[in-house]
N, C-alpha and C positions, 0 to 999 in steps of 0.2 A: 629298312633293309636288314636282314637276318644277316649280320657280317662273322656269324658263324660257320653259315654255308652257301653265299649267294656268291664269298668270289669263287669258287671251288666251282660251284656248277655253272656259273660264268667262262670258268676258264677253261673246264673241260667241253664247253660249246665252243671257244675258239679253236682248242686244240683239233678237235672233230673236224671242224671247218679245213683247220688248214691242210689235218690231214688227206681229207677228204676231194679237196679243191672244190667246195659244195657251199659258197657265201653264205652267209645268214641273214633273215628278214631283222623285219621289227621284232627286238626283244620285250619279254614281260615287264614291268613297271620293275618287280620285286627283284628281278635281272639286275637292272641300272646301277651301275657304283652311284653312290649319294655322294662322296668326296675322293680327296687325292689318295687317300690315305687306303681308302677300299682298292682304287686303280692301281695302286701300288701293288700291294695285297695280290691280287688279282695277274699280275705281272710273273711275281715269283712263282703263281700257285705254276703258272703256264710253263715255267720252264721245268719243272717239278714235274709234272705231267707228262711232258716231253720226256723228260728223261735226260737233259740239256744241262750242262754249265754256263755261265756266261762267259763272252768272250773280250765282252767288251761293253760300251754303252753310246744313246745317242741320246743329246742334250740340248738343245733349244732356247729360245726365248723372242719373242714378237718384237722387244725394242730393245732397246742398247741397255733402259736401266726395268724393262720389264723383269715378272717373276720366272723362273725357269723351270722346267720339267724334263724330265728324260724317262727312258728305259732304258733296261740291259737288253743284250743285243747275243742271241743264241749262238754259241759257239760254232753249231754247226750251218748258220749263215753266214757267216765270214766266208769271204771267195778271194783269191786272188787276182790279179788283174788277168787281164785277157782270157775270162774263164766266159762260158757260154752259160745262156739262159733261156730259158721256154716260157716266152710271153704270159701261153696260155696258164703257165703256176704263179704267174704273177701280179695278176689283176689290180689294177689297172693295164699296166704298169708303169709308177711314177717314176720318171730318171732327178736325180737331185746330183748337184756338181759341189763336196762337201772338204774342207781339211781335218783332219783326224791326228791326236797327238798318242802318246804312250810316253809315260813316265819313267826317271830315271831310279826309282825308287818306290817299296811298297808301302800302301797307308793301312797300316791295323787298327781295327778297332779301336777308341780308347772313349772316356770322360771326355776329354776336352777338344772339343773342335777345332780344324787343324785351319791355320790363319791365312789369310790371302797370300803371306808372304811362302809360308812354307808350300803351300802346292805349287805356287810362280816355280819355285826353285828344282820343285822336282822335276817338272816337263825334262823330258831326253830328246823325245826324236817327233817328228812331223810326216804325215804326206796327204797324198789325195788322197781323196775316196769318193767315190759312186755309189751314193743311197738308190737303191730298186724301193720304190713307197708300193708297199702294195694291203688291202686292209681284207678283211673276212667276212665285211657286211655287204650286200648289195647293193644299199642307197649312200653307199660311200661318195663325196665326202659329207651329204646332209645326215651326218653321226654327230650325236651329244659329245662334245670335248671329252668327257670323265672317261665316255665307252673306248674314244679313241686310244686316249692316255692307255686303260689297261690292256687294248687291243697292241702292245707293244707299239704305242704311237705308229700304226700302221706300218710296220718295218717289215721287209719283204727278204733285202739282202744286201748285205757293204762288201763291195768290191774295192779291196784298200790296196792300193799303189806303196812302191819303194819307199820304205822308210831312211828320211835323212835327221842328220844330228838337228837338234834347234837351233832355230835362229832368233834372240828375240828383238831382233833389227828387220823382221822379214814384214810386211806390210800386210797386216791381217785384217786389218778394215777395207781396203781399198786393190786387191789384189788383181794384175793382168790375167788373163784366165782367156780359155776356152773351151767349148762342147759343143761335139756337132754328133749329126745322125747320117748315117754314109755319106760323110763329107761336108753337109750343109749345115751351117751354126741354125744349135736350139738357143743360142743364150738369151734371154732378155734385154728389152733394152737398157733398162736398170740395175744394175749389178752388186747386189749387195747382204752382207748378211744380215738379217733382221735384229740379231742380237748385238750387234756392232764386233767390237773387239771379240770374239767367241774363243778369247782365254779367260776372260770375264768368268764364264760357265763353269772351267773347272773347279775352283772350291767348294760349289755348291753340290757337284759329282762326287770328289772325292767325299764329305760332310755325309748326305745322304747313304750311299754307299755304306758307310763304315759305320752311319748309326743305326744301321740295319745288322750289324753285329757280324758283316761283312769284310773281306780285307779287300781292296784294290790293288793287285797284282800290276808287277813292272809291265808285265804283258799284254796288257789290258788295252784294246784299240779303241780311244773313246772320239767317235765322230760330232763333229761340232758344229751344222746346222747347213743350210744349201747358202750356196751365194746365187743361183741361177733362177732359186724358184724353183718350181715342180715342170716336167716336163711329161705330160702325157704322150707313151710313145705309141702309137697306131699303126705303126709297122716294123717289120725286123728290121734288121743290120745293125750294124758297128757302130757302137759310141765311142768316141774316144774325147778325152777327157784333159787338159793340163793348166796346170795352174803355176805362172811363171818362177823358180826359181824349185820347184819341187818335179821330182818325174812324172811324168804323163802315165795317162791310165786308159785303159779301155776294156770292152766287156761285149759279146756278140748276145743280142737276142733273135731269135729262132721262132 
C-alpha cells in the first residue's frame, strides 16, 4: 500500500459515498488499509475532507480484556435527543443502545501517557446515547475489519441524552435498560456490553487521542460501545431509549 496516498484516496471515496448516499462496491486491493495505523490515517484524512471537527469519539472492544479501537465521531453527527432521521441517509440503519461519558478536564498532548488513575479521575458527567451504525459499502457488514475501522467504524449518528454528574457507584456492567421501536422492545435477550466495564476504554481514548498530537477537550462526547447489540431497523417510528438511573432518550426515523 502507497500510505502516501492510498488513505487520501480512500477517504475521499467514502467522503463521496457519503455525500453522495451512493454505497461503494468491492474496493481495489491497493485501496485496503494493510494496518490500524493506515485505518487511522485514513479516519482523519475523512474529516479533513469534510471540513469536520471532531466532536467526540466512539470506542469498543469484543471482551472485557480484548484490544480496543475507536474513531472520532464528526462534529456535525452529534444530534440531540428526540431529533428526526431519514432511514433512507442511513443505511442500514443500525440502532445501538450505548452510555457516553465527557470529561471533567482536558488532556494535552504530552511525552508521557497519562495513567489509568488520572483519566478514572477526570470522568464529569454520563448519559445515554443512540448509535444510528450506518457504513458506505454495500456488502456491508461482509467488510475487511481494517476497511471498517477507517470507514469511521461505520458511524452514522449519536443521538446523546442529558448529561448527569458521574456516578462511579452506577452499575456499568450489568445495567437495567430499555429500547423499543414504536413501543415494542428491540432488546436482546442478553444484555451486555462486549467490552465489560466500558470505563476500561477510556485510557486508551484519551492515550491515543493525544499521541496523535491531539488535545481531548472537556467537551468531548465519547460513546462507549452497545449493550443491546445492533438493531437493524426495517421500518420508521420512535425509538426511545433508557437506561436506568440516566435520562431517557429517543430519536424519530422517517
Amino acid at each position: 500500500m502507497n500510505s502516501a496516498t492510498s488513505p487520501s484516496r480512500l477517504a475521499q471515496l467514502l467522503v463521496d459515498a457519503h455525500r453522495e448516499r451512493s454505497p461503494l462496491g468491492e474496493l481495489n486491493a491497493d485501496l485496503q488499509p494493510t494496518d490500524k495505523n493506515a485505518a487511522y490515517q485514513i479516519q482523519q484524512d475523512i474529516l479533513r475532507l469534510r471540513g469536520v471537527t471532531p466532536g467526540g469519539w466512539k470506542i469498543g472492544s469484543k471482551s472485557p480484556t480484548g484490544p480496543i479501537q475507536g474513531s472520532p465521531l464528526p462534529q456535525d453527527c452529534l444530534f440531540a435527543s428526540a431529533s428526526e432521521f431519514a432511514r433512507a441517509a442511513y443505511p442500514p440503519p443500525g440502532v445501538e443502545l450505548e452510555i457516553a461519558f465527557r470529561f471533567n478536564r482536558a488532556f494535552t498532548p504530552r511525552e508521557e501517557a497519562y495513567s489509568d488513575d488520572e483519566v478514572m479521575a477526570g470522568i464529569g458527567e454520563m448519559a445515554t446515547t443512540i448509535e444510528l451504525v450506518s457504513s458506505r459499502f454495500a456488502a456491508w457488514p461482509k467488510i475487511e475489519p481494517l476497511t471498517q475501522l477507517a470507514d469511521l467504524l461505520n458511524h452514522g449518528a449519536l443521538i446523546v441524552g442529558e448529561f448527569v454528574p458521574y456516578d462511579d457507584s452506577f452499575d456499568f456492567v450489568n445495567p437495567t435498560l430499555e429500547l423499543t421501536l414504536n413501543g415494542v422492545s428491540i432488546v436482546p435477550s442478553a444484555v451486555a456490553n462486549p467490552a465489560g466495564d466500558p470505563r476500561r476504554l477510556l485510557p486508551w481514548l484519551v492515550n491515543h487521542h493525544t499521541g496523535q498530537g491531539l488535545t481531548v477537550p472537556r467537551e468531548f462526547v465519547i460513546t462507549t460501545g452497545s449493550y443491546t447489540g445492533i438493531f437493524l431497523a426495517e421500518s420508521a417510528g420512535q425509538v426511545q431509549g433508557r437506561i436506568q438511573g440516566l435520562p431517557a432518550i429517543s430519536l424519530t426515523l422517517v
